[in-house]
C-alpha positions as CSV (number, residue, x, y, z in Angstrom):
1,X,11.0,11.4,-0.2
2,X,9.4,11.8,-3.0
3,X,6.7,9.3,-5.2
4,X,8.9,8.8,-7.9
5,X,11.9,7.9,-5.4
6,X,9.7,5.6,-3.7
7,X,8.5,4.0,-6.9
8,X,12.1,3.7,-8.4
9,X,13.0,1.6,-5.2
10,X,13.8,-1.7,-5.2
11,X,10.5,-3.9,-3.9
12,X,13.2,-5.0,-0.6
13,X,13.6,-1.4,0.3
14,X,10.1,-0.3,-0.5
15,X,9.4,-3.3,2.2
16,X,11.8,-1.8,4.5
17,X,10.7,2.0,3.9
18,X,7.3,0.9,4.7
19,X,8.0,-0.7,8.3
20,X,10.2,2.1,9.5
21,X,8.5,4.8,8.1
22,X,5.0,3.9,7.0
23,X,2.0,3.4,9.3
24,X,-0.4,0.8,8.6
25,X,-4.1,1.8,8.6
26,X,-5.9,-1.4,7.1
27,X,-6.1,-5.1,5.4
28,X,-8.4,-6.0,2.9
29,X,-8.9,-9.4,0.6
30,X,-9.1,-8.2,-3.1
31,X,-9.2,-10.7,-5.6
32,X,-6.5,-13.3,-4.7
33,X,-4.5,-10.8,-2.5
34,X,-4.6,-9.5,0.5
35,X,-3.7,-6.0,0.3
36,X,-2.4,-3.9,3.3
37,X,-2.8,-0.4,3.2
38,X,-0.1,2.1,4.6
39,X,-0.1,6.0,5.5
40,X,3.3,7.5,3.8
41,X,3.8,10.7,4.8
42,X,0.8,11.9,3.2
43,X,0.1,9.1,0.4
44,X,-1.3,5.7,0.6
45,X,0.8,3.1,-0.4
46,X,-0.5,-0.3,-1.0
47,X,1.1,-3.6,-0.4
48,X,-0.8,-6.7,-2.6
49,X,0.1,-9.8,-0.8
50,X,-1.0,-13.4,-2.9
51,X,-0.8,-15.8,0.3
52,X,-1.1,-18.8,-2.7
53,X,2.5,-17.8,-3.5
54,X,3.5,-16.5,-0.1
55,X,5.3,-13.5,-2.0
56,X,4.5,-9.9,-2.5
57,X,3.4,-9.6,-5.7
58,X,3.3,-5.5,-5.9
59,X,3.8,-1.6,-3.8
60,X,2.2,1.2,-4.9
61,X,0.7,4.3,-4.3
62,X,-3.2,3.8,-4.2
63,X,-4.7,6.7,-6.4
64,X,-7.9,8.8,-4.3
65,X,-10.3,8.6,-7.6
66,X,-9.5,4.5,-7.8
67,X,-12.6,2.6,-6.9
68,X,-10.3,0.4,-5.1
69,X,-11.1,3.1,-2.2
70,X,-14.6,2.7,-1.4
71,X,-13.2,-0.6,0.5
72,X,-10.9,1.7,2.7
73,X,-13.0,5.1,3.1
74,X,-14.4,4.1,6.7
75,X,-11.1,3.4,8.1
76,X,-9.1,6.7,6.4
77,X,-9.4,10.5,6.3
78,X,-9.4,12.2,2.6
79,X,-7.8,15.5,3.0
């Protein structure tokens, strides 16, 4: 699958492509979310939680160069 098929998915089967295929490598808090970080094939996907609103408020595909990825780097392997 491709990143543009995954981002063109509806956020219930980005949900569902995420459990059956994805692995799940870490949680962090950021901001107001908690955000769960998955292994997709060979891309990090991100899932932004807000637990105020018990809803998922975004999925996407965590870019390396973000500096988002400081708070993952002990957990994941850069290629």
């Amino acid at each position: 699958m491709s990143r543009e098929e995954f981002s063109q998915m509806p956020l219930h089967q980005k949900i569902k492509t995420l459990y059956l295929e994805g692995t799940f490598v870490v949680g962090i808090r950021y901001y107001r979310h908690k955000v769960n970080l998955y292994l997709l094939e060979n891309e990090y996907v991100e899932v932004f939680y807000n637990h105020k609103e018990d809803k998922i408020d975004k999925i996407d595909f965590l870019p390396r160069d973000h500096s988002r990825m400081k708070f993952y780097l002990d957990q994941i392997k850069l290629e």
